[in-house]
N, C-alpha and C positions, 0 to 999 in steps of 0.2 A: 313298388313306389319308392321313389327317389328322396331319400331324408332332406331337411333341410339345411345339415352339415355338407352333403354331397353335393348339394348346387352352389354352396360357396365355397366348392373346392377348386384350386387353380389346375388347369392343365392345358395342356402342350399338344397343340397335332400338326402333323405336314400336310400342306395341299401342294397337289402339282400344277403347276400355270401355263397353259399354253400360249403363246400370243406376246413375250416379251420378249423384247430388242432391242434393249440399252439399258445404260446404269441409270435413267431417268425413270423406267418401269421400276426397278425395284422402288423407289423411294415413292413414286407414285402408289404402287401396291399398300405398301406399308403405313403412308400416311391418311389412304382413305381407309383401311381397317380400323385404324386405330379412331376412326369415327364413330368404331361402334362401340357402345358401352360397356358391353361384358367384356372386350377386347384388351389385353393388359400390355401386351407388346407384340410387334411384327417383324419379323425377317426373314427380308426376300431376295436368293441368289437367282442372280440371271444365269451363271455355269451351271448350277443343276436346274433350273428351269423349276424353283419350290419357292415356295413361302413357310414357315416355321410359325403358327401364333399362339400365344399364351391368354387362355382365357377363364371366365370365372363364368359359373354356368352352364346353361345347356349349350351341347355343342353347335356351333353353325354349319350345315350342310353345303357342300361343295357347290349345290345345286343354288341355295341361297346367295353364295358369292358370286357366281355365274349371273346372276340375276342382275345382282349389285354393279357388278362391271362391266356391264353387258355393252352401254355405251363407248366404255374406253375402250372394248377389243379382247376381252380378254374372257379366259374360260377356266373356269377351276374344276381336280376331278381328287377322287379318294389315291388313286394308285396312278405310276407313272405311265405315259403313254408315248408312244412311239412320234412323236410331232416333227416335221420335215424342219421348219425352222430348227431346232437344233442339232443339227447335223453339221458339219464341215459345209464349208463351199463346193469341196472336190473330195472324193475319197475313192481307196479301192477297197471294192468288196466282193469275193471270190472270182477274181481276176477280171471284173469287171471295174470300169470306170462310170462314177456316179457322181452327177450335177446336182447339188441343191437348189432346184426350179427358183425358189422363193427369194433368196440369195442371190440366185445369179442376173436375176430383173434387178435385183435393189443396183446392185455395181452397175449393169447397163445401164440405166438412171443417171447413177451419180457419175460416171462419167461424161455421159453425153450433156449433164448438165454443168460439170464444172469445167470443159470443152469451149463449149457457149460463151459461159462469162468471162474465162479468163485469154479465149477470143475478143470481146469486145473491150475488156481491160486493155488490152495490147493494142487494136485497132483504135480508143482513145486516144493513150500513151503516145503513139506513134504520128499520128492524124495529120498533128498542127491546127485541129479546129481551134484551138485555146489563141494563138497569134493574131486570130480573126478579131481577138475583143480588143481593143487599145483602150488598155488603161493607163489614169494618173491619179492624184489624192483627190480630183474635184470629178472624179466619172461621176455616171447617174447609180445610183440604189440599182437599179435593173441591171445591169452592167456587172457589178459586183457581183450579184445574184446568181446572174450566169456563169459568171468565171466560178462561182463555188459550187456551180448544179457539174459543169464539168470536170472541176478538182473530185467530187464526190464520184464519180464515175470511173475515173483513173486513179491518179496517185494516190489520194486521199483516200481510196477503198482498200487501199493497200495495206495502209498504216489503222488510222480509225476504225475503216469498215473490219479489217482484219482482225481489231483490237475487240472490236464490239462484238464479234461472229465468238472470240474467245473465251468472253464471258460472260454468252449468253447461255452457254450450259451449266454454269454456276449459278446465274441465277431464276432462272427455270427450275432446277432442284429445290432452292429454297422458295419459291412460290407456287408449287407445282398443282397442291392440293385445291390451291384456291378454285373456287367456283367461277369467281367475277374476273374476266377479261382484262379490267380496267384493273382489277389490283394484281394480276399476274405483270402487266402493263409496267408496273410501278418502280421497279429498279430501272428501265430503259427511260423512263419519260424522267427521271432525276438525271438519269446519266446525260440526255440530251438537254434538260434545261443547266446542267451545271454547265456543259458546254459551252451553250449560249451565253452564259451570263460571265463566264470568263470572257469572251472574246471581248462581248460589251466593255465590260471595268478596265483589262489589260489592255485592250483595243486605246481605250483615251489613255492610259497612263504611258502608252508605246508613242501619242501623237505629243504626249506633254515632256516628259521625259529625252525624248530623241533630242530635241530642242535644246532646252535646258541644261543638260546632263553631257550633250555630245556622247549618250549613250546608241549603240549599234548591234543590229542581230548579227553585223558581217564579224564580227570578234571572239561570237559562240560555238562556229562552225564545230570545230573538236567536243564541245560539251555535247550540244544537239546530238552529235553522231553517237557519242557515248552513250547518251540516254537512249537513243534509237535503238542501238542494240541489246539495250539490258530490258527493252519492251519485245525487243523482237523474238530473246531468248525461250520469255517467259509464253508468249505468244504461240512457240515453236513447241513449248513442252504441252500447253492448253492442249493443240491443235492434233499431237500425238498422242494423248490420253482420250480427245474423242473419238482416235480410231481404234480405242482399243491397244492402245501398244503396252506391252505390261511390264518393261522397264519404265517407262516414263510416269504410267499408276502409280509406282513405287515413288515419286518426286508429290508430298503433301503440299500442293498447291492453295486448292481451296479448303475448305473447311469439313472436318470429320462427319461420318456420318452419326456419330454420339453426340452431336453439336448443331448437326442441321436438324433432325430430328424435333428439337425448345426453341429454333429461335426463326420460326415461321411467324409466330404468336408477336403482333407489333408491340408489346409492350418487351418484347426479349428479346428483339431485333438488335441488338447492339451496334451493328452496322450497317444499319438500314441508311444513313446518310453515304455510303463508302460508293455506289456508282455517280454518286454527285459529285465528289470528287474526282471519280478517276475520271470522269465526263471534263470536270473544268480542267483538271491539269492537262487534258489535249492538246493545250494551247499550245505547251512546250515541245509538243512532237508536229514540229510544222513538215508538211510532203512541199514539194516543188511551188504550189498553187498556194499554199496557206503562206511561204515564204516571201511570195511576190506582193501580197496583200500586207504582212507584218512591215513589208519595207514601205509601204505609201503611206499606211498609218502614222510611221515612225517620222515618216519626213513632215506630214501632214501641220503639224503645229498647233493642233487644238488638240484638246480633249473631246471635245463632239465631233468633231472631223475624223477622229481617229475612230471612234465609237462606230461612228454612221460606216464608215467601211467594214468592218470587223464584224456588226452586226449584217451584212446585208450580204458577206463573205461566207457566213456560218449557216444563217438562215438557205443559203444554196446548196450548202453540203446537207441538211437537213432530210430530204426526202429518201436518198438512197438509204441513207440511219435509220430513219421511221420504218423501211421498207422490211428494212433488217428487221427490226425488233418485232413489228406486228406479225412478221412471217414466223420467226421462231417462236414465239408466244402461241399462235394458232395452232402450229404442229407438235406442238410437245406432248399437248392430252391425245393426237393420234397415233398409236403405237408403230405403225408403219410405214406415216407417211415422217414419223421423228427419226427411225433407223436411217431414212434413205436423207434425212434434213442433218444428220448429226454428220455423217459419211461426210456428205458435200462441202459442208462446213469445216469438218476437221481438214480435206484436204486443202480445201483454200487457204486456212491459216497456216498452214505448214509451208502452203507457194509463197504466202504473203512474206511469211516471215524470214523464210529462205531469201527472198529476192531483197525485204530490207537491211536481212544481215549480211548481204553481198554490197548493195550500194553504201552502207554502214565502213564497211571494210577499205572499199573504194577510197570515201573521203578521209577517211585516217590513212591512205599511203601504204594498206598491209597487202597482204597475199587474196587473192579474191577468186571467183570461177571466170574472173573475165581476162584473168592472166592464162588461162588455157588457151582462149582464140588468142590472145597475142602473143602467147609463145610463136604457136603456130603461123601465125600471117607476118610477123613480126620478125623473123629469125635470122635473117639474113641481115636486117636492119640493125639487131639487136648486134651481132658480132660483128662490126666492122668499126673501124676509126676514121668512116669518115663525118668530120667533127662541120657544126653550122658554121658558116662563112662568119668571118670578121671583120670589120669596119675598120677605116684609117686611126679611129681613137680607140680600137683595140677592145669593141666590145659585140660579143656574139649576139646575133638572133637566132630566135626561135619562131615560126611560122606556120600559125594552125589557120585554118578555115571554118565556121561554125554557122552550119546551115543544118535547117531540120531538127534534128533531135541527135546531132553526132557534131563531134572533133575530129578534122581530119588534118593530121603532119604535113606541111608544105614546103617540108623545108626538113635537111635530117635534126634525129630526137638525140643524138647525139652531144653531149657538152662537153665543156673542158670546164672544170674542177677550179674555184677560185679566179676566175675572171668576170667584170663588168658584162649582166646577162638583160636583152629585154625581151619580152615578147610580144610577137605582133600577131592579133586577131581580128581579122576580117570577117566582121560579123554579116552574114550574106543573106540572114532569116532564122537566127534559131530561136526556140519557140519553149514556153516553160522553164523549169528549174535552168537548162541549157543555159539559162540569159544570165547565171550566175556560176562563173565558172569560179574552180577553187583547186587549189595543189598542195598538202599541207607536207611543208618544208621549201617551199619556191612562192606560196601566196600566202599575205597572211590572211587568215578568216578568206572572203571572197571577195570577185569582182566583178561590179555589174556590167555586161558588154552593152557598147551603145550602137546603133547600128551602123556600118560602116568599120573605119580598121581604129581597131583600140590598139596603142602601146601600153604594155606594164612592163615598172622597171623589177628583175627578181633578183637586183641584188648581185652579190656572187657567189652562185650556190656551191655548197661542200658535194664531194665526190659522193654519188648514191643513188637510187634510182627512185622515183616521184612517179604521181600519178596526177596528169589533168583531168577532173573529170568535172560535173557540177554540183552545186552546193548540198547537192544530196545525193549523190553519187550515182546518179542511175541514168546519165550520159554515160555511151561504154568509154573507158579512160585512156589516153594517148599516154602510155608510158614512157617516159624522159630515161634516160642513161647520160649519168655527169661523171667526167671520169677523169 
């Protein structure tokens, strides 16, 4: 018979777990143990596939937490067990070659499923459905609506949906244990209502302001891309931590696990208002479709004029966001349906963020992956002197075409260095961000093409090489040579 100093003695035993597949099961393990009372601390690696817990009292049998977590997927046993899940993907063993079944469905998955969407991402992108809506500051509510359900579907899924997909495994961990839906729910539904409620406020102060102030978004272009990239960065290292990259683990992002652990408990939430935030400051990360919306606002001249757009702008990008969060909230308490949700997710932000810090780079004029096809298609172009024709008053043009969703040279890209330069665009149908083109060092901030042949004067630009592309650089760019 067991004294009654011995049952308040603490102690220590290892369970083995079968059944976990991300750094979301340890914290989930851990925090529903620690629901049990005799239970004084939990820790749970997913490389050795154990849990560690410290407890006061009679021991809990492997059989009992089997029991416990039987719902979430999971199986606990005294001693370790041969489990396929952890195994390599691939391995050789005594000269044979051996597939991890289990693993190698999850990647068929997440392939085939971020195949799909980053197919109809691009088939969006590409479409020109967006040119079908003509807009101005007096469209209808419905109108707006639409152009934000299609921003939501392309661009905007780019930047936002990318942002949101990044930390939604942040905050899944710190909601994890919850029981209730609606409070797992609870960082996404602030995130989206601070969203909304920025566009409202900034939305009238963009239609009051523009007025008054002779303030302009076409003057921020260099800030915007800045800020772009230091979202896209962060976005990039999210998006390789949820695949497991284990230099990028090493980059403390989010919050320690000595720290998530206290402030699930709303009263120790200290940053329970921080996706409200990063929801409203969206604003400032405008894609192609949100840009075109801040410029009617902006001209608009009320504050409710301004409002009614911005709201009816947001409210469209709304459902793909809702889509996002309700989807990652449901799959997180399933162990395997969250391996193949985190996978898909990480790679997506990693395209996302890839592709924004390529158009990022665009619009500041630096080195990008889209100087590779125009090294290549461009080469012959690139080394010759033959320089754009000059006019009797001795001043060169420049002659791009801008149909679709591209710039094309009509004319050589070729300059002379310190001469009166203008350019002529003949706008034929472009569609999206396109409708704002920008060259920083030959345009200041951007300009809106109107349709038919727009002149801009650039001045006379210094010897160097520019980039036309559009206000968010994800028109591919028509490289300049000023020389």
């Amino acid at each position: 018979m067991k004294s009654k100093k011995d049952s308040n003695k603490v102690k220590t035993c290892t369970y083995f777990v079968e059944g976990m597949h991300c750094n979301s099961c340890e914290l989930l393990i851990e925090r529903s143990l620690l629901k049990n009372e005799q239970v004084k601390s939990a820790d749970a690696t997913l490389k050795d596939g154990k849990v560690e817990v410290t407890f006061v009292g009679n021991k809990i049998t492997a059989d009992q937490l089997s029991e416990q977590f039987k719902d979430l997927g999971y199986k606990f046993s005294d001693s370790r067990k041969s489990y396929v899940n952890n195994s390599p993907l691939i391995k050789i063993e005594n000269d044979k070659l051996l597939i991890n079944q289990e693993k190698f469905n999850q990647w068929i998955q997440t392939i085939v499923t971020v195949a799909i969407v980053l197919g109809l991402f691009t088939y969006l992108q590409n479409s020109g459905v967006s040119k079908q809506i003509v807009l101005n500051q007096y469209s209808s509510f419905w109108s707006f609506f639409l152009f934000g359900l299609l921003a939501g579907l392309s661009s905007c899924a780019a930047l936002v949906g990318g942002l949101l997909l990044s930390m939604s495994k942040q905050w899944n961990e710190v909601y994890i244990e919850q029981e209730s839906k609606l409070e797992r729910l609870k960082p996404f539904l602030m995130f989206n209502t601070g969203r909304i409620i920025s566009f409202i406020i900034l939305g009238g102060f963009l239609g009051v302001l523009g007025g008054l102030l002779g303030l302009s978004i076409e003057n921020a272009t260099s800030f915007t891309a800045i800020v772009v990239l230091v979202v896209s960065v962060v976005m990039l290292i999210l998006g390789l931590q949820m695949l497991e990259v284990k230099w990028a683990n090493k980059i403390k992002i989010g919050l320690p696990k000595s720290i998530t652990q206290n402030i699930t408990a709303q009263e120790k939430f200290k940053g329970k208002f921080m996706p409200f935030l990063i929801g409203a400051l969206t604003f400032l990360l405008p894609c192609g479709f949100t840009l075109i919306v801040q410029g009617l606002a902006l001209t608009s001249g009320s504050f409710l004029q301004g409002s009614f757009i911005m709201l009816a702008f947001v409210l469209g990008t709304l459902p793909i966001l809702l889509a996002i969060s309700i989807a990652s909230v449901d799959i997180t308490r399933k162990p395997k349906l969250n391996a193949v949700f985190t996978k898909i997710s990480g790679i997506l932000v990693v395209v996302f963020a890839i592709y924004n810090l390529n158009a990022q780079l665009n619009v500041l004029g630096l080195k990008s992956l889209d100087d590779i096809k125009i090294n290549s298609i461009n080469k012959m172009n690139d080394n010759n002197n033959n320089y754009a024709q000059t006019d009797e008053s001795g001043t060169q043009t420049l002659n791009l075409s801008a149909k679709g969703f591209k710039y094309v040279a009509t004319s050589s890209t070729t300059l002379k260095a310190g001469v009166p330069t203008k350019l002529i665009v003949n706008n034929e149908g472009i569609y999206g961000c396109g409708a704002y083109m920008a060259s920083r060092g030959l345009i200041t901030g951007y300009v809106e093409l109107q349709p038919g042949r727009n002149e801009i004067d650039l001045g006379e630009p210094q010897a160097g090489t520019y980039k036309i592309t559009c206000s968010m650089g994800m028109v591919p760019p028509v490289t300049i040579n000023v020389q």
